[in-house]
Each structure stands twice: as structure tokens, then as C-alpha cells.
N, C-alpha and C positions, 0 to 999 in steps of 0.2 A: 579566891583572894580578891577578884576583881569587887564581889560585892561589897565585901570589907572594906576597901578600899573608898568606894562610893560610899558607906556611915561614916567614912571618918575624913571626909569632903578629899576629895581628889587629885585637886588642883595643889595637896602641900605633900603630895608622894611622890618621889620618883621611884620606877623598880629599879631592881641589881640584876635580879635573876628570876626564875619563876618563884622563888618560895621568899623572896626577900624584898622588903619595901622599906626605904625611909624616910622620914621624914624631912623634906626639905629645911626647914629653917633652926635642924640640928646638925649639917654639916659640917663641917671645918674645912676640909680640901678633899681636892681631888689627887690620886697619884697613880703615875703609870712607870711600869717596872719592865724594863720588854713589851712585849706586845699585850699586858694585861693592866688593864684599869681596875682601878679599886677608891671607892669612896671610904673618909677616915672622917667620924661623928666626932663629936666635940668632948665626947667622953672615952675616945681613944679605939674603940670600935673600928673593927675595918672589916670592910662589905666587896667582895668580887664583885665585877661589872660583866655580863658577859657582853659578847659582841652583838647580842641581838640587841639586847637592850639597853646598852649605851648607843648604840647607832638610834634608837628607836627615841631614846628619853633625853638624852643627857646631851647630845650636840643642837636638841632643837631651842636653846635656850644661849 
């Protein structure tokens, strides 16, 4: 995934999870339910965050 990632420029992905990426400037919000985060796309789409990778992606912004 990483390569994909780099064709499709980098800088506008953040990951969820290993198998999951989206596109930054299609979010809508973020939401946390208990101890679980999950990103909701603007087309109603909702994506798990896991702990690695919201600590990794998503708090450095």
C-alpha cells in the first residue's frame, strides 16, 4: 500500500488501519465512541482508526 500511496501523492492520505487509507480532503469529522476512533467521509462512510495509526497520523496535525 505504501507504494500506492506515493502514485497517488502522499501528503493528501492519512491511514485508518493497515488495509485502509483516505483521502484527506474527503473527511467530514472525526468520532470517538469509547476508547475507539473512527473517521466519517463526506459521503457517510466510516473508517476505524486503530491505535497505532491515529497515534501515528492523525494527532500529528
Amino acid at each position: 500500500m505504501t507504494t500506492s500511496l506515493k502514485r497517488l501523492g502522499e501528503q493528501n492520505f492519512k491511514r485508518c488501519n493497515r488495509s485502509v487509507a483516505v483521502n484527506a480532503k474527503h473527511i467530514a469529522h472525526l468520532e470517538q465512541k469509547l476508547n475507539q476512533q473512527r473517521v466519517v467521509m463526506q459521503g457517510g462512510e466510516a473508517f476505524k482508526i486503530t491505535h497505532k495509526y491515529y497515534y501515528q497520523f492523525w494527532l500529528t496535525d
